[in-house]
N, C-alpha and C positions, 0 to 999 in steps of 0.2 A: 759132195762129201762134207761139206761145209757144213750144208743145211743139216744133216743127219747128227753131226756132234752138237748140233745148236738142240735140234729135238731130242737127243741124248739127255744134255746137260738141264734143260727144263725139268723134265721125268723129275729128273733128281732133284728138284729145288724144287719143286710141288711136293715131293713127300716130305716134304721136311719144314714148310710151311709152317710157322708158329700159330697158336690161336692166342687172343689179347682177350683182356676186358676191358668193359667202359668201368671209370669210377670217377666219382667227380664231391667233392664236398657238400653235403647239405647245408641249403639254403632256406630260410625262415621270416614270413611276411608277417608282418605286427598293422595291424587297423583296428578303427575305434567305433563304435556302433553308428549305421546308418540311422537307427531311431531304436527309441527305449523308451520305456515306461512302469509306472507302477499302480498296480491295480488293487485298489482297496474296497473293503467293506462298509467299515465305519463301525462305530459299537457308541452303547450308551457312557462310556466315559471318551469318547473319542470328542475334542472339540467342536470337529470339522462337522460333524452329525452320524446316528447312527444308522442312517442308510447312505452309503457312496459310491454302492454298486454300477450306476448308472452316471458316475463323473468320468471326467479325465483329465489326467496328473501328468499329460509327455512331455512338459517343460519345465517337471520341477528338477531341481540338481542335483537330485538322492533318488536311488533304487531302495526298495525295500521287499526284505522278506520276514512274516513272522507269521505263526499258525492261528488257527481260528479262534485258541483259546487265550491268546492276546487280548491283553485290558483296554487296545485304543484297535482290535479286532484284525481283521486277516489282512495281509499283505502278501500279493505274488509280482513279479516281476517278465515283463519280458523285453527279449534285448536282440535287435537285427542286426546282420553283418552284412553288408555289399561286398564282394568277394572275387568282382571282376577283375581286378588289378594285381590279386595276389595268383590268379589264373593267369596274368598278363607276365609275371614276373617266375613263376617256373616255366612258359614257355620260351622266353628269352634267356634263360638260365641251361635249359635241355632239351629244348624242340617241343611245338606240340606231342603229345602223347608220350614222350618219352619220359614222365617222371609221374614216382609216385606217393602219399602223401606217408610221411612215418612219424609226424605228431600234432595234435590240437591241445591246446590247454589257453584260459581265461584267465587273465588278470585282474585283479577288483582292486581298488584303493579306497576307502573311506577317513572323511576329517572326523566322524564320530567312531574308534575305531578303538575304544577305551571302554572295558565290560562295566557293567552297573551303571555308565552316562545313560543321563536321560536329553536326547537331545533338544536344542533351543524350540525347534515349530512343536508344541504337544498333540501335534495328528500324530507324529512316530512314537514306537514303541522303546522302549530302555534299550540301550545294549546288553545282548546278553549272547554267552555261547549256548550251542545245538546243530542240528544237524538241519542241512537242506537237500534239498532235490534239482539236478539240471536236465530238464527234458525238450528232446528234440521236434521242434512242429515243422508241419509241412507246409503249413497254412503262413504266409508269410505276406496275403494282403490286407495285412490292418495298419494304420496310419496311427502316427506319434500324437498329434492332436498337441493342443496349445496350453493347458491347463496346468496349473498351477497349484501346490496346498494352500495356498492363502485365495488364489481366482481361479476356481478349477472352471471345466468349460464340459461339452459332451460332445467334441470337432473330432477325437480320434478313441484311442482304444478304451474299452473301461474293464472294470471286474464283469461286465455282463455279457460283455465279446466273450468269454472263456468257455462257453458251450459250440460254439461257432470257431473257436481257433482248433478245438478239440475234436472236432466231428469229421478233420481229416484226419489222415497219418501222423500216427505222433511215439514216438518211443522215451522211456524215460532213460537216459545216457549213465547218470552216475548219483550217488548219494555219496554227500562232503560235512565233513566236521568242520565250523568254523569254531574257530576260537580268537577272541578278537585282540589281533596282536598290538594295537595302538596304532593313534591318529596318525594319516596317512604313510602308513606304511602298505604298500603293497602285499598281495595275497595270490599266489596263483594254483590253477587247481586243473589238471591233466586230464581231458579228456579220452573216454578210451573211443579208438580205431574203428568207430558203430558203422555198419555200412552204409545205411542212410545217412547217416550222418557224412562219411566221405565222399558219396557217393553227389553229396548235394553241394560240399566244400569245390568239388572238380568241377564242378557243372558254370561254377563261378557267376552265380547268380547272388540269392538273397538266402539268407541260412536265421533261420528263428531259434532263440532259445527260450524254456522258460525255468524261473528260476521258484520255487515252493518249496514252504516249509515239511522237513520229514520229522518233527518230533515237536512236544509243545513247549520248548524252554527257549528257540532261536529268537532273538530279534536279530536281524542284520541289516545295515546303512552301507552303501557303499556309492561311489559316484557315479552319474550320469553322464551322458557328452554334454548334457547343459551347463555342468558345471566345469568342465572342462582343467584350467589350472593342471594339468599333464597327470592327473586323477582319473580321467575317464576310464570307463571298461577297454580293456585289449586284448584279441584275440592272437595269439599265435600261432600260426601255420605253418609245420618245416616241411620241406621237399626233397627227395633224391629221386637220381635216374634212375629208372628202373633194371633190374639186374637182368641187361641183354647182352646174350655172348655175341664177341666182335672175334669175327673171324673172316681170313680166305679162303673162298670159294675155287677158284683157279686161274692158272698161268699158264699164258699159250702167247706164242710169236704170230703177230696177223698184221700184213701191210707191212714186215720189216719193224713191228714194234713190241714189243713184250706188251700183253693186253694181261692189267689183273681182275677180277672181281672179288669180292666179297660183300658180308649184310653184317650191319650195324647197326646203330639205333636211328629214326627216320631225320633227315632234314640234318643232322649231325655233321661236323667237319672233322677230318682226320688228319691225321701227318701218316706218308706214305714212306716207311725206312728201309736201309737198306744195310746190306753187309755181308763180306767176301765170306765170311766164315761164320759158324756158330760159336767158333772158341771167343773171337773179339765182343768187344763192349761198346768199341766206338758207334754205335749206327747210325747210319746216316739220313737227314731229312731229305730225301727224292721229290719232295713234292707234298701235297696236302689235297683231298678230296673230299666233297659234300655227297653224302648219302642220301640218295632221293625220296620220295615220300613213303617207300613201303619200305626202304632202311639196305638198297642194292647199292653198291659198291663201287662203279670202276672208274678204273685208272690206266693212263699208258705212260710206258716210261722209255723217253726218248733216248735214255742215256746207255742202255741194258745192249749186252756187247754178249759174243760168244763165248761166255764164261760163266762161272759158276756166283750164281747170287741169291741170296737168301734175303727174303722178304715180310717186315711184319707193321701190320697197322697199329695205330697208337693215337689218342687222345690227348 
């Protein structure tokens, strides 16, 4: 008779089973270029010479952008992220696989950051406001190289790699109005949610950007990791779990135990509660359980007596 009011009273508290969500606050990795550089031309008013196509500039302390119709001639930029660690830090935040990426945006700070400055080295262009371009490469094995505006070198990338970084996948991401707010003040500029682009942010590999002019009035300076001084480029990357419903599955007496299941998000740890009634608030922690790799559920509760108890998981 026993047994039968105990499988009575189950019935009842399976139907009545609550469903939960997960929800957890977003979390946001900041990192600073694994290698940058800037890729010039040269023009016949440009100091440096007016072909530069074939140098490399990856250790000088200024990124630069300005279009072809620049008086010291074109400048493009481009700027790597290593992005292993901001993968390392949403999966210690939500599980592997369980979160998903809900913003990118790039930080720029420039000490030349003042419109109509013509800066100190005369390889750079004047400040001036205009529009630029951030386009995403796939192509992410070209080297920073050693070179300098004053001792350029041809050890890593130049303006002449840009047929060869371009000849893979490449999408252009966004077109941004600078205007230049004064020296070192910070700039940031919101990346949209490109698929490639997230898709390669997850992958937590090496992520290329390149940066060119969209109009012919931009000059822009802004810093490099060589020059560092907490001016460097930074990338922002914010993360949440992904919207997975947390629910139980079911409740059955086996071996004298109340056995629950339910699916969650994978690798996840839970609080297991409890309580006599739906009307009360107090519920109680039973216990805590880790969701296994495909996001199953169970739990037994040694405490669970011939009586009515209502059961819900929580985060």
């Amino acid at each position: 008779m026993e047994k039968m009011n105990r499988c009575r009273v189950i019935v009842f508290v399976i139907a009545l089973l609550r469903l939960g969500s997960i929800a957890k606050a977003q979390v946001t990795y900041t990192g600073t270029t694994s290698a940058d550089a800037f890729l010039a031309t040269g023009s016949s008013n440009n100091p440096e010479g007016s072909d530069l196509t074939g140098l490399n500039f990856g250790a000088a302390g200024t990124l630069v952008v300005a279009p072809a119709a620049s008086v010291k001639g074109e400048f493009q930029s481009v700027l790597k992220f290593s992005l292993s660690n901001a993968v390392a830090m949403f999966n210690t935040n939500y599980g592997a696989g369980n979160w998903t990426i809900t913003g990118i945006s790039i930080a720029l700070t420039s000490n030349y950051g003042t419109n109509g400055v013509q800066p100190n080295n005369a390889i750079f262009p004047m400040i001036s406001s205009g529009n630029f371009i951030i386009e995403w490469l796939s192509d992410d094995d070209w080297v920073e190289g050693t070179g300098t505006p004053n001792l350029p070198t041809t050890d890593g990338v130049t303006y002449d790699s840009l047929p060869v970084l371009l000849s893979g996948a490449h999408e252009i991401l966004c077109t941004n109005t600078y205007t230049p707010p004064g020296n070192n003040v910070p700039v940031t500029y919101a990346l949209p949610l490109n698929t490639n682009l997230v898709s390669d942010v997850a992958d937590g590999g090496d992520v290329t950007l390149l940066f060119h002019a969209a109009d012919n009035q931009i000059g822009y300076l802004f810093n490099s990791q060589n020059y560092g001084r907490g001016n460097e480029p930074l990338i922002n990357i914010t993360a949440a779990l992904k919207a997975v419903q947390l629910k139980i599955l079911s409740g059955y007496f086996t071996n004298g135990l109340f056995h629950l299941t339910g699916i969650g998000g994978t690798n996840l740890q839970y609080q297991v509660q409890a309580s006599s009634s739906l009307t009360m608030t107090n519920w109680q922690t039973i216990g805590t359980v880790t969701a296994d790799g495909v996001g199953m559920i169970q739990f037994d509760d040694i405490t669970a007596t011939n009586s009515q108890r209502f059961y819900r998981l929580s985060r």
